[in-house]
C-alpha positions as CSV (number, residue, x, y, z in Angstrom):
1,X,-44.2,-208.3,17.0
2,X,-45.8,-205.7,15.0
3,X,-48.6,-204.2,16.5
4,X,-51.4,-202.4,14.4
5,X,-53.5,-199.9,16.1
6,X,-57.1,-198.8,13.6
7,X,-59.8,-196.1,15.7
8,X,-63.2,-197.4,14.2
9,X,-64.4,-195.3,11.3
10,X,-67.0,-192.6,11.9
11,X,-70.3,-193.2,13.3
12,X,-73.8,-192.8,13.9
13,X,-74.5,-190.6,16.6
14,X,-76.4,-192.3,19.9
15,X,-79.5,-189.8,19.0
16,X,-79.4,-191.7,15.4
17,X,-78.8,-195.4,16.4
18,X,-77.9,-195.8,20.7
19,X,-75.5,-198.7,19.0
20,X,-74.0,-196.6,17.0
21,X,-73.0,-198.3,13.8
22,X,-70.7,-197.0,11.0
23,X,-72.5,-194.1,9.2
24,X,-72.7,-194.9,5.3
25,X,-69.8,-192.4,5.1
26,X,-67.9,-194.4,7.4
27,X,-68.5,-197.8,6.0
28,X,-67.0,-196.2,2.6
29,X,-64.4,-195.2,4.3
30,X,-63.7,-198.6,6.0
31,X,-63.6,-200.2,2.4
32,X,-61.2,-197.4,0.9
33,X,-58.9,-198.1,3.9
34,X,-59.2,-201.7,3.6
35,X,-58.2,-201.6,-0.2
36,X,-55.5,-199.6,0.2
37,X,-54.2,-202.2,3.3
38,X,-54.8,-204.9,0.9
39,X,-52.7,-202.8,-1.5
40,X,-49.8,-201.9,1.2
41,X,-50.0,-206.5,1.4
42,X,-50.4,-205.9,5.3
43,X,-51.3,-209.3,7.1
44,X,-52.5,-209.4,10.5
45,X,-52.2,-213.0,11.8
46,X,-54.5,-212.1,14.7
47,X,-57.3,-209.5,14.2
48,X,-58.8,-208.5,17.9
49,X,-61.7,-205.7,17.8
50,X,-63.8,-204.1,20.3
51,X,-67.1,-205.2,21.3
52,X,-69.1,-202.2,19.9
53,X,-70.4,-202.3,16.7
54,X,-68.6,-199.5,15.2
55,X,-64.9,-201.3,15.6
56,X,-66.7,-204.8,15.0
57,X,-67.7,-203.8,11.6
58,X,-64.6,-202.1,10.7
59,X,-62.2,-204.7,12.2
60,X,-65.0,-207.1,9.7
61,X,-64.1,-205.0,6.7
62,X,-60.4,-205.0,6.6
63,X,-60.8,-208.6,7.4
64,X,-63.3,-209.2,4.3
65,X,-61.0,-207.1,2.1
66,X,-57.8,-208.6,2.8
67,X,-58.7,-212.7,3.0
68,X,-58.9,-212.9,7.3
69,X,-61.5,-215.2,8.3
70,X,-63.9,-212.8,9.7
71,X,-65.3,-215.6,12.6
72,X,-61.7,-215.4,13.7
73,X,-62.2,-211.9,14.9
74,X,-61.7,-212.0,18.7
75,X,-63.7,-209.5,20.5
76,X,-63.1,-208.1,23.7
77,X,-64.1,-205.2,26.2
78,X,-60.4,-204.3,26.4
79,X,-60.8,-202.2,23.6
80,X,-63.4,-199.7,24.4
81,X,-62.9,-196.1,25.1
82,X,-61.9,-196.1,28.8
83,X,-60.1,-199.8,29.3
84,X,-57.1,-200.3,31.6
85,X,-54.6,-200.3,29.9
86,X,-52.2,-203.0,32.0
87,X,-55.4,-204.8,31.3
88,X,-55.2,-204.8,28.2
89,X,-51.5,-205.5,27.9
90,X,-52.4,-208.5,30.1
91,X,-54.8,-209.8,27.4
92,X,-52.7,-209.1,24.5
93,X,-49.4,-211.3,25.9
94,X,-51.2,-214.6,25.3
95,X,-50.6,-213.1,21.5
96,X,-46.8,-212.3,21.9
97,X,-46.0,-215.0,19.8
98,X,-47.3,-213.8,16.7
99,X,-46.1,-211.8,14.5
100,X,-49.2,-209.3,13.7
101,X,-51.7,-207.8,15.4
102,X,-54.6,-205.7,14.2
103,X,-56.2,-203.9,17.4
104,X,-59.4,-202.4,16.1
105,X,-61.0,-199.9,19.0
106,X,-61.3,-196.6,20.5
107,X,-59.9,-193.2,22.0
108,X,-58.8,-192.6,24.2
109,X,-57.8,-196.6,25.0
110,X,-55.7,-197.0,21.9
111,X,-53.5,-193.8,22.5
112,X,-53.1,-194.9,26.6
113,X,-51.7,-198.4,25.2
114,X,-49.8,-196.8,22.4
115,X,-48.2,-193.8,24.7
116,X,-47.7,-197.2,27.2
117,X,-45.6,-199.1,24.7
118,X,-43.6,-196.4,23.7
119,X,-42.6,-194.4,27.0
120,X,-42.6,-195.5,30.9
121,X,-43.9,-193.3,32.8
122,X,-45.1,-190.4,30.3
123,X,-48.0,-189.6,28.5
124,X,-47.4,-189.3,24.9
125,X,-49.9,-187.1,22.9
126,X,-50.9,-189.2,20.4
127,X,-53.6,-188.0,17.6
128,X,-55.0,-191.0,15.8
129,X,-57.9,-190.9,13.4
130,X,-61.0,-192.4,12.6
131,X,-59.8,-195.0,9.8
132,X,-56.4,-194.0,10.0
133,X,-53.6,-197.3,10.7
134,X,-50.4,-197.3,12.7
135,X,-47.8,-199.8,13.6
136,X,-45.5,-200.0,16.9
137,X,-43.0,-202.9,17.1
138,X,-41.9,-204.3,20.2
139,X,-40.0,-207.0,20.9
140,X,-42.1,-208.6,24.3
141,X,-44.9,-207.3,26.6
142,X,-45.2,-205.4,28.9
143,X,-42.6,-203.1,27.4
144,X,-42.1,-199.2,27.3
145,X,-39.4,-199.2,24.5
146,X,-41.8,-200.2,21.6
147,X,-40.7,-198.5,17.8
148,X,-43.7,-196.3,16.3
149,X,-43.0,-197.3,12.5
150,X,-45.5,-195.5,10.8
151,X,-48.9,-193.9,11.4
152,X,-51.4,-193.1,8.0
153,X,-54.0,-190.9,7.9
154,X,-57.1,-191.6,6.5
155,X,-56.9,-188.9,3.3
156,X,-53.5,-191.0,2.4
157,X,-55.0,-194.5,2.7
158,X,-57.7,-193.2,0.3
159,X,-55.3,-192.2,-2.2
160,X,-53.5,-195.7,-1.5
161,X,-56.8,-197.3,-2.4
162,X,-56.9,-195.6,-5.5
């Protein structure tokens, strides 16, 4: 299974918007890397997002841009910055049998579950960023032995897009 991990795109700031949405910088952002996913002809068969805002609309972007039904987005809690990560694992084996997964959330929960699925009991530093796309492949869940295939950064997506 191939596993996509996505941080949201940048924000408003609470003092700006206590939901904190994508900025207008952010949303452009969002639609740059969602052109150049279209472009790279990723498909996600499940797309699953956080429940704030930020991720919602981003997760809703890529999904817009690349043909995924956006009312197919599954939201959860398991996403946000300080989830448990077996939790999370837990929620995302009822999707083992697919073959891709867009996870659409937060730091630090989406470097804990990455750093889970690729090392037992170590902390891998990961450094994702906002907009930037990754994939791990594993083969079943739980599992410590997953493959990190690729990470992109947002400046290369944008030049992707282009």
């Amino acid at each position: 299974m191939e596993i996509y991990f996505m941080q949201h795109g940048p924000c408003l700031s609470k003092g700006q918007d206590p939901e904190q949405p994508l900025s207008p910088e952010g949303e452009e952002l969002i639609k740059k890397v969602a052109i150049a996913v279209a472009k790279m002809k990723l498909n996600f068969d499940v797309i699953i997002a956080s429940t704030k805002k930020r991720s919602l609309q981003t997760a809703t972007i890529v999904a817009n841009t690349i043909g995924y039904p956006s009312e197919k987005i599954i939201e959860t809690a398991l996403l946000k910055p300080m989830a448990p990560t077996e939790e999370t694992i837990n929620f995302l084996k009822q999707y083992e049998r697919e073959n891709s997964i867009l996870l659409v959330g937060h730091l630090p929960s989406l470097a804990e579950l990455a750093s889970f699925l690729l090392l037992d009991g170590a902390k891998l530093s990961l450094q994702f960023e906002m907009g930037g796309i990754g994939r791990i492949d594993v083969t079943s869940l739980p599992t410590h032995e997953g493959e990190l295939r690729w990470y992109i950064v947002p400046e290369q997506l944008r030049l992707i897009a282009q």
